[in-house]
C-alpha positions in Angstrom: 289.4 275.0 97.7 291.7 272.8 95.9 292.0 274.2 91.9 290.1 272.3 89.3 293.8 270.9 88.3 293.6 268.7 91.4 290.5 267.0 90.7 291.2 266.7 86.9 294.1 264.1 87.3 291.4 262.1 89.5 289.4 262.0 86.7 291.3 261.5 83.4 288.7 260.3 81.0 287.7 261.9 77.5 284.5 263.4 77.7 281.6 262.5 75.6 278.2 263.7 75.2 274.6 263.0 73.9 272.5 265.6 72.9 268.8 265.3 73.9 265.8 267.3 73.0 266.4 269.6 75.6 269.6 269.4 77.0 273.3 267.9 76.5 274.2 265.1 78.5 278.0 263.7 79.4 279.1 260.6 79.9 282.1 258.7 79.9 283.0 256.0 78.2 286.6 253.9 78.3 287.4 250.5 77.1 286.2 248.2 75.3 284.0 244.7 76.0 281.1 243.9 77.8 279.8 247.3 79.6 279.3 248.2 82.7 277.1 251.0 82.4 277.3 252.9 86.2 274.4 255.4 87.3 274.7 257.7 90.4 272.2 259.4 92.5 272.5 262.8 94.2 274.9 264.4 94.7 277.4 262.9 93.4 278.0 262.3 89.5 280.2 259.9 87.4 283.6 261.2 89.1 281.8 258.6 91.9 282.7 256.1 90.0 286.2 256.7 88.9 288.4 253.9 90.3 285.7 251.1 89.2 286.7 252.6 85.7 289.9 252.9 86.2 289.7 249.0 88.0 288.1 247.7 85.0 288.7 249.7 81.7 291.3 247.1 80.5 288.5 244.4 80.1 284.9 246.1 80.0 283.5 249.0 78.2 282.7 251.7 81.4 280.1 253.8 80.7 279.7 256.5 83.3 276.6 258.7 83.2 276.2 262.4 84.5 272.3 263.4 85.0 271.2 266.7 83.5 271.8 268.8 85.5 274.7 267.0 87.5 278.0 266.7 86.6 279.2 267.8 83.7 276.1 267.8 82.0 274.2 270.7 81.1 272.3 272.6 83.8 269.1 273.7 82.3 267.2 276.0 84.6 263.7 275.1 83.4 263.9 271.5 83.0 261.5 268.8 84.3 263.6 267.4 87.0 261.9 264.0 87.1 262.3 260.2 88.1 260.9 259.2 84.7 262.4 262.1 83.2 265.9 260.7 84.0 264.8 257.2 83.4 263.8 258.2 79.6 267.6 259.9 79.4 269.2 257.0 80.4 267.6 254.6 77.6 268.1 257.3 75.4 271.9 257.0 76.0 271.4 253.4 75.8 269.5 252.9 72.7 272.3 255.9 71.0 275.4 253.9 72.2 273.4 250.7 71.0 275.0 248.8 74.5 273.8 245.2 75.1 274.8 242.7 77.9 274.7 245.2 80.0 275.7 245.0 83.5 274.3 247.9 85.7 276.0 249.7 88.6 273.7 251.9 90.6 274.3 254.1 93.8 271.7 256.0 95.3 268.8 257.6 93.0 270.8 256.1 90.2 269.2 252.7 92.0 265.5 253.7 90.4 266.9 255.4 87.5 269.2 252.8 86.0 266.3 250.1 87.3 264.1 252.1 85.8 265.9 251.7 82.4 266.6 247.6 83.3 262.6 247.2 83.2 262.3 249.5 79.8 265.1 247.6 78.2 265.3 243.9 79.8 266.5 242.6 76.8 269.7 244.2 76.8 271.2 243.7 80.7 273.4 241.0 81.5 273.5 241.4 85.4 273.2 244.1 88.3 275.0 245.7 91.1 273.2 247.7 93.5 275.2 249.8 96.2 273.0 251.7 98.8 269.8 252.6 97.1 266.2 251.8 96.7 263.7 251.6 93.9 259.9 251.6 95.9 258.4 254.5 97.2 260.9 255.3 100.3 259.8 253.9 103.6 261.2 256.4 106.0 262.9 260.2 105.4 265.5 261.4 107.5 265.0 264.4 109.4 268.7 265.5 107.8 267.0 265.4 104.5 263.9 266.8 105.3 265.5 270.0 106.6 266.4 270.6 102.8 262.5 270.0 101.6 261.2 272.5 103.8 259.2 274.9 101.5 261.7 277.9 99.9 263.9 277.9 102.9 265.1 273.7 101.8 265.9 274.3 98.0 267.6 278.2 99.1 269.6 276.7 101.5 270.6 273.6 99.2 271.5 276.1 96.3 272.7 278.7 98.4 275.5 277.2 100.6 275.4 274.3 98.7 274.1 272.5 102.1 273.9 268.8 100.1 277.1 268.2 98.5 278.7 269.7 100.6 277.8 268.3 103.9 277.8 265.0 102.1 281.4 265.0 102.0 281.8 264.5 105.5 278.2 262.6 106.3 278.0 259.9 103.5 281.5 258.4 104.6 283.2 256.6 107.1 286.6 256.8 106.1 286.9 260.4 106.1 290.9 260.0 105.4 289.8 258.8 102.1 288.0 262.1 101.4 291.5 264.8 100.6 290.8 267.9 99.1 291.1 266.6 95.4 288.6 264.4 96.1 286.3 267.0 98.1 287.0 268.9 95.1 285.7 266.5 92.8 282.5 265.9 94.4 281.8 269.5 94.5 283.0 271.3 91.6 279.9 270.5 89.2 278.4 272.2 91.9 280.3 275.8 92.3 277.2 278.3 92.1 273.6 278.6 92.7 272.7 278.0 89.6 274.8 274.9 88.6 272.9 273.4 92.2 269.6 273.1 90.6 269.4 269.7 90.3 271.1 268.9 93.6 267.6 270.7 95.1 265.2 268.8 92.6 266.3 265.1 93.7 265.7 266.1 96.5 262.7 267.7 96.0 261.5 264.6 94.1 261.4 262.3 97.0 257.6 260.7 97.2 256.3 260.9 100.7 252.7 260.8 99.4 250.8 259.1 96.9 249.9 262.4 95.8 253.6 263.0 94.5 254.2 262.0 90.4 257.2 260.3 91.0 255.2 258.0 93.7 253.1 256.1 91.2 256.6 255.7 89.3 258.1 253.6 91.8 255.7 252.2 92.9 255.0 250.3 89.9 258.9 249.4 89.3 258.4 247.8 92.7 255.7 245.8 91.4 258.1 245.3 88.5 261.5 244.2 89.5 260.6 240.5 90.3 260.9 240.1 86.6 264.3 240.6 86.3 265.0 238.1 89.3 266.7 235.7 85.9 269.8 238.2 86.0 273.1 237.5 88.7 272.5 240.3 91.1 274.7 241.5 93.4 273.7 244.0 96.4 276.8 245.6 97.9 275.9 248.1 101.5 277.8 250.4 103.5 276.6 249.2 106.5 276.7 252.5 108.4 274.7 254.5 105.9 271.8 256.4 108.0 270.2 257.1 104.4 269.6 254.1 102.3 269.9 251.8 105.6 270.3 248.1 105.3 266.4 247.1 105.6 266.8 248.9 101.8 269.0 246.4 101.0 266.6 243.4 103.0 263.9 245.1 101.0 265.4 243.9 97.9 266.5 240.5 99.1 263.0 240.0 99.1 262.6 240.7 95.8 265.1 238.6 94.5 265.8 236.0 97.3 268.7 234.1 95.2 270.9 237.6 95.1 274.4 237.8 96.3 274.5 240.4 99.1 277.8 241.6 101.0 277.9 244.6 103.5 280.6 246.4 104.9 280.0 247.1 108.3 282.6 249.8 108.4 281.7 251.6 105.2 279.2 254.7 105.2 276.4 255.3 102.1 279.5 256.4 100.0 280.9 252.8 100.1 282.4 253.0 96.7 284.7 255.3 98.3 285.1 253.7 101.9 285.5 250.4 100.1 286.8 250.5 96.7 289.7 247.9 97.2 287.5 245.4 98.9 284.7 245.6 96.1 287.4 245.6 93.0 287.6 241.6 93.6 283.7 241.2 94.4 282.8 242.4 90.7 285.5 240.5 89.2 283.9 237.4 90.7 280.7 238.9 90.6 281.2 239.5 86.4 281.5 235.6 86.1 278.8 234.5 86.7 275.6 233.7 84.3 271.8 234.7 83.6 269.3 232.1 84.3 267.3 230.8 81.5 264.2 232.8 81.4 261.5 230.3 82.0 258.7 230.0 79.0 255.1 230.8 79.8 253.5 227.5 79.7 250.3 227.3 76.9 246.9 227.5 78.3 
């Protein structure tokens, strides 16, 4: 494995964390300007989102967000690994860095978190970009992922032999030539022992396929949410070759918010921040233009 040194010079931001009742979290947080606050989803953490800060740092406040439990973030062992759990961290981080105008990145599970936090705090975001993810109780499970829910033998294997991240490395992309051993090294070196994989085998363990699950009732009320923050510029951004969050995830949300922006890349896989970094770079840019609608007054009875 490539040393930690490799990684690092991927990754060259200052560190900064928050401390919460029960655990530290880290962020980053470069620039200065409007933010663009980015949330990731499992397994990956904010070194994800490192070229968009690196793209964008000169003319926006980037604000990059490492669950607990993922990246650097502390690892507690008895923690409640949650949807809403991660939802309430991420307005904490908010309401502590006192951002506003807010314009929301989300990838993956950091689609229902950072959502999550839009419908908690509406006042404060400016416009949204959702790549790959889904925020409603999930209408399919692939078998892939199901293997690593099987009862003790899932979260063992996923903490084990790290059989999450690791795999993800080569199934969550397209453009495998993108994926060197810094970057392999990147992605995985939050994740280095059974211990520090906890969360990596919660998310997954906290996918609803019944109503009987908590985090069920949790999304499905965000579903039953999100039209209200159809006001904002969104933008929905797909790897088209993503067998995870497929594209009727993304037609899902179209029909939420029928006036959002919506680009996929055929050739890109659910990592598509990776496979196509230099083709998104001038989407945001244009995307960042544009204005919220007035938010229409509730006419007197």
């Amino acid at each position: 494995m490539a040393s930690s040194a490799d990684w690092r010079k991927l990754y060259p931001f200052s560190s900064h964390t928050l401390t919460l009742p029960d655990a530290r979290m880290h962020y980053v947080d470069e620039g200065s300007g409007e933010p663009m606050l980015m949330v990731h989803g499992n397994p990956t953490w904010s070194f994800y989102w490192r070229n968009i800060i690196t793209q964008f740092r000169d003319s926006h406040r980037m604000v990059a967000v490492d669950h607990i439990g993922c990246g650097l973030s502390d690892k507690p062992q008895q923690y409640t690994y949650r949807l809403q759990q991660h939802i309430d961290n991420l307005v904490a981080l908010i309401d502590a860095l006192n951002l506003r105008n807010i314009n929301l990145l989300v990838h993956d599970w950091g689609g229902a978190i950072g959502l999550g936090a839009a419908l908690a705090r509406p006042d404060r975001f400016a416009r949204m970009v959702l790549f790959n993810t889904a925020a409603f109780p999930p209408p399919y499970c692939p078998l892939r992922i199901r293997a690593c829910r099987i009862p003790l033998l899932g979260p063992w294997m996923v903490r084990t032999f790290n059989a999450f991240a690791r795999p993800a490395l080569t199934m969550a992309t397209e453009k495998p030539e993108r994926f060197t051993p810094d970057v392999c090294a990147g992605y995985i070196a939050p994740y280095d022992n059974y211990a520090n994989r906890i969360a990596t085998a919660r998310f997954v363990q906290d996918i609803p396929l019944s109503k009987s699950h908590p985090t069920y009732a949790v999304l499905e009320q965000m579903e039953q949410q999100l039209p209200t923050l159809s006001h904002l510029p969104i933008q929905l951004i797909w790897g088209g070759k993503d067998w995870c969050f497929r594209l009727e995830c993304m037609e899902r949300f179209q029909m939420i918010w029928p006036t959002a922006r919506a680009t996929v890349f055929s050739d890109a896989g659910h990592y598509v921040v990776e496979d196509a970094s230099e083709r998104i770079e001038p989407l945001l840019r244009d995307f960042l233009t544009q204005m919220p609608k007035p938010v229409e007054a509730e006419t007197p009875q």
